[in-house]
N, C-alpha and C positions, 0 to 999 in steps of 0.2 A: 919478556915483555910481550902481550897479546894485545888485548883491547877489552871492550864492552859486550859482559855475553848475557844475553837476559836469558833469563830460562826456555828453552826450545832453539835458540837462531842457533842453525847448525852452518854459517859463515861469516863473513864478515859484513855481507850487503843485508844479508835476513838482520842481523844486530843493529846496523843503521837503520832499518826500516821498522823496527819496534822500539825505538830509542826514540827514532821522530815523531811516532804511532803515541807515545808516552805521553812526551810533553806536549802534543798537540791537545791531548784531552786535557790535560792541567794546567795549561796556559790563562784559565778565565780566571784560576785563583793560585795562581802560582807567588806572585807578591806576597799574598796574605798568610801562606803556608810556610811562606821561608822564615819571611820577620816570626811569627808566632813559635814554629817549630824551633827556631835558632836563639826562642829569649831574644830578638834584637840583636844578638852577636856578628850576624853576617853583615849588618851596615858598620860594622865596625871592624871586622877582617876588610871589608872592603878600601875603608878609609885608610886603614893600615897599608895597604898594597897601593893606596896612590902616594901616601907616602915615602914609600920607598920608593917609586920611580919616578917619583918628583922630579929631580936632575935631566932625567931623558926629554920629558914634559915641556921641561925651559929654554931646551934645544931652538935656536933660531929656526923657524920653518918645519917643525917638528912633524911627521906623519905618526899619526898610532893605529892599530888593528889589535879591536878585541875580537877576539872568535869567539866561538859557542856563546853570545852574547846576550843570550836566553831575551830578557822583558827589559834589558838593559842598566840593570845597576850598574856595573861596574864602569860600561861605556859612558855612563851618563856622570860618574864620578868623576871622570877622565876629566871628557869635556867640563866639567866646572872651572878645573885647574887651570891657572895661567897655562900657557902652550898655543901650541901648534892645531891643527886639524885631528878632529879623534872620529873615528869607522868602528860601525861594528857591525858582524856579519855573526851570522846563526840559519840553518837547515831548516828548521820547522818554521813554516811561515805563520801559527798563530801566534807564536813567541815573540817571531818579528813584529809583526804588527802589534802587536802591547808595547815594544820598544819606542814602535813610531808615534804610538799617542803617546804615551809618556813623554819621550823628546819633543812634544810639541806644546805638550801643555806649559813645558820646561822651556821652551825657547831656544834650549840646547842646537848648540854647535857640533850637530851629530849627523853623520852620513851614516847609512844603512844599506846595507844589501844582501843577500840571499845567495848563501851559499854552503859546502859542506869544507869544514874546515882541512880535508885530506887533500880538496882537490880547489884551492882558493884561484879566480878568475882574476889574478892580479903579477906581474912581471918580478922576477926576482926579485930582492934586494931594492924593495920598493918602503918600507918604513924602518923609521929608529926604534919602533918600540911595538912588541907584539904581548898583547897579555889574555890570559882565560882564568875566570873565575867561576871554578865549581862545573865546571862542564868538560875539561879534557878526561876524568875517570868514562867519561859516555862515547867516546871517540871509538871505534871499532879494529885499531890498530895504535896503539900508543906512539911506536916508534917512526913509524908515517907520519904521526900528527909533531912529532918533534922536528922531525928533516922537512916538513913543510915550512915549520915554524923558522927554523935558521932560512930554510931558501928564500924567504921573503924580507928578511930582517937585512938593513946594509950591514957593511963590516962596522964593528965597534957598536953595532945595535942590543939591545936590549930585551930578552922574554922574561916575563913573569906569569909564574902559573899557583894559583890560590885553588889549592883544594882539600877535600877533606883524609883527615890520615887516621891511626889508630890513635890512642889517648896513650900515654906515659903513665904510671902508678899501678895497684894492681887495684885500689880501691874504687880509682876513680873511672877506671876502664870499665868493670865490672856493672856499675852505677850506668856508666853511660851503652854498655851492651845492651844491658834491660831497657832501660830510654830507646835504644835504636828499633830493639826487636820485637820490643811489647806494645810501647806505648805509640813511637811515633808514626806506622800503618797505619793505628787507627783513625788517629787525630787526622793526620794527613788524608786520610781514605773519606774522611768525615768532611772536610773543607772541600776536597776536588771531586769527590764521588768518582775517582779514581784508585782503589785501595793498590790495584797492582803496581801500580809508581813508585808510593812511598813503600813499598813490599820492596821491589828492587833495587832504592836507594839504598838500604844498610847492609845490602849484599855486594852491591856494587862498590862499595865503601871495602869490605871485606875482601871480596879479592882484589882491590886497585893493587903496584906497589907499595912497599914501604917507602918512607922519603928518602933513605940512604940509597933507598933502587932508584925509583926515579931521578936521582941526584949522579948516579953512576952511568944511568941512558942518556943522559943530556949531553954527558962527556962524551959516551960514543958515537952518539950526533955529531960532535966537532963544537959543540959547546966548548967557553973556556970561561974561566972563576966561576965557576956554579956554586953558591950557596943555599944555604935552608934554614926559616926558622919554623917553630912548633909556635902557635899561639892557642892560647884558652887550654893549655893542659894538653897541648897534641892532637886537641879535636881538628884540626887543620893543621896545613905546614903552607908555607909561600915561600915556592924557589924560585931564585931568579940568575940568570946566566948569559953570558956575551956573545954576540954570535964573531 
């Protein structure tokens, strides 16, 4: 288990600082790239992963923390839900601020702040519920960003992590290889006039873990019941595990 390595960062602060370099510049159509890119799928792995931690959600007095919280879907999913108080924090500040209009046009019940998810500006064992959707494969140390995650969660708390994995089948992998390699740089390259982004998303996808790996590091974080499921044919998996 390493982290996020874009082509050239020869450590782990150079991979931070072209990851935030990244999405800074694709921040202005970053909405527009993901719905289109994803057919609409991601607002609906989304909805799925509130789903599932719905129960944490209804906790009397509930704290949540999404990280890598990018333009704020998933935080802003959160916040819809009956519950508690939902936070979201993210590194690159033009991402943040897309969160912050959005949450505002929304009327959202949503705290935000500015932060890098290895090194969060908050006391241990401070929320029931820690979630990141599609942004921990960009983290520059996986198993930092897991022992982050349990340090902040109380006991009996809650991670879920929504990202994207390899596909299951040989036909449909194939299908969606070409999709990754051919098509979606350019489309992507075309909407943010950033082509090296979407260049490094299905690379980045390629080396992340398999979900069995990621599934096996969460345990040696001190994770316990760690599960996994595949949604849309394996094009994602969403684990989620106890601290």
């Amino acid at each position: 288990m390493k982290g996020a390595t874009p082509e050239g960062a020869r450590n782990e602060q150079e991979a931070a600082h072209q990851v935030r370099g990244m999405f800074a510049r694709v921040a202005h159509r970053y909405d527009l790239a993901n719905h289109l890119l994803s057919f609409n799928f991601d607002r609906h792995w989304r909805n799925h992963t509130v789903r599932r931690v719905r129960p944490m959600l209804e906790r009397p007095g509930a704290r949540v923390l999404d990280i890598c919280c990018g333009t704020g879907d998933l935080a802003l999913a959160l916040a819809r839900a009956p519950g508690g108080v939902v936070y979201g924090s993210d590194f690159c500040h033009p991402m943040l601020e897309a969160a912050r209009l959005k949450a505002g046009r929304r009327h959202a019940r949503l705290c935000l702040f500015e932060a890098d998810a290895l090194r969060l500006p908050v006391r241990d064992a401070s929320f029931d519920l820690v979630t990141v959707a599609f942004g921990f494969r960009n983290l520059a140390n996986y198993t930092a960003g897991l022992a982050e995650m349990r340090r902040i969660l109380r006991p009996e708390g809650v991670a879920a992590i929504l990202e994207f994995s390899q596909p299951r089948g040989v036909v449909f992998a194939s299908l969606y290889r070409f999709y990754s390699w051919r098509i979606l740089p350019w489309i992507g390259g075309a909407l943010s006039g950033s082509r090296d982004a979407y260049t490094y998303l299905p690379e980045s996808v390629r080396r992340f873990p398999r979900a069995d790996e990621l599934a096996e590091e969460m345990r040696r974080t001190g994770f316990r019941d760690v599960v996994y499921e595949y949604l849309t044919g394996g094009i994602v998996a969403l684990h989620t595990a106890t601290a």
